[in-house]
C-alpha positions, 0 to 999 in steps of 0.5 A: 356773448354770454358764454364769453362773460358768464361761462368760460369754461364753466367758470364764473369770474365774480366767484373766481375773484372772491376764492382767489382775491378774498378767501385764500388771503384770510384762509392764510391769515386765519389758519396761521393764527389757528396753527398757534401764529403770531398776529404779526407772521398772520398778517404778514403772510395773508397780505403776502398771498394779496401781493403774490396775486397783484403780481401774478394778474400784472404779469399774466394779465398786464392789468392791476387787481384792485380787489386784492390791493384792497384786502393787501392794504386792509391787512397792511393796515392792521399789521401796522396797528398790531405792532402799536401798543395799547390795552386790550380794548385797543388791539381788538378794535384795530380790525375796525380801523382796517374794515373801515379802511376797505369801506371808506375806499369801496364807496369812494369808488362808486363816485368814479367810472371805475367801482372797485368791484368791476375793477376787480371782476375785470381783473379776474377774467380772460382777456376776451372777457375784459374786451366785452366787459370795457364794451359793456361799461362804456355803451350800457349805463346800466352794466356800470351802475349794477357794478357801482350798486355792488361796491356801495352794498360791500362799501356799506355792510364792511362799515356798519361791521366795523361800526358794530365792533366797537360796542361789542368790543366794550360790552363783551370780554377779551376772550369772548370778542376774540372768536366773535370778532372772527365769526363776525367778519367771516360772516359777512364776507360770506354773506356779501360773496354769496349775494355778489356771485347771484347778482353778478351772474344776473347783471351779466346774463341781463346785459349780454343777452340784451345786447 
């Protein structure tokens, strides 16, 4: 059993949904930006690579990817507020507006039998995978609620950075807060993905040895 969740091929799901799902959306997003892009074209590029990935896990899988729809929908978001105009203050607490937006969405998933970050470690894995993975979430309480734990910790740390923005956003200058603002999300992120790949591993190692 394990081998089928945790090893295919040497691959880990959780991390294969955080490239695919996370870091190739913001590289698009952020690179364009570094390579002198509007935020506009930026935006639009990095919730059209989230797009491309609901559709290729559709048709491939025929199952829906809800982590990208997630970031699609965060970077849907922050389009929308670039295009409306206001001061400087304005435009660099609108990434606050789309943090939240993931946060508010994460933790009302964890009130459903579906957490958001099952949904989507179940769309990134094999077809033999997501059988074992709906087993272990309908007969093992636990399998679910380890996953419900994970989408209340992103749900959580995405809102308290969101939440730290806004004094930072008043405290420091335009200049200074534009690369912070980066560093910051960036940082969390990766935070939350290392912590989601270890756990992941462990839940699903715990679970499927001891079934």
């Amino acid at each position: 059993m394990r081998d089928g969740l945790v090893s295919a091929r040497g691959k880990n799901p959780t991390l294969s949904l955080l490239l695919w799902d996370v870091a190739l959306p913001l590289a698009a997003y952020y690179g364009l930006r570094l390579a002198g892009q509007t935020e506009q074209v930026s935006l639009l590029a990095g919730a059209g690579v989230a797009a491309a990935r609901i559709a290729w896990v559709a048709v491939r899988d025929r199952a829906f990817d809800g982590f990208a729809a997630l970031l699609a929908g965060v970077l849907g978001v922050g389009l929308v507020l670039s295009l409306v105009t206001g001061d400087a203050k304005f435009l660099l607490l609108k990434e606050s507006f789309a943090t939240a937006t993931a946060a508010i969405v994460l933790l009302l998933s964890c009130f459903s039998r579906t957490p958001m970050v099952l949904v989507a470690v179940r769309a990134g894995s094999s077809a033999a995978k997501r059988t074992e993975i709906d087993r272990l979430s309908d007969g093992v309480p636990g399998f679910r609620r380890a996953f419900t734990r994970m989408s209340a910790v992103w749900g959580v740390a995405l809102l308290l950075e969101a939440a730290i923005r806004v004094p930072l956003v008043y405290t420091l200058s335009a200049d200074v807060m534009n690369a912070l603002s980066v560093v910051l999300l960036l940082a969390v992120i990766g935070g939350l993905s290392l912590w989601s790949v270890r756990y992941a591993e462990k839940v699903l190692k715990r679970h499927t040895v001891a079934t």
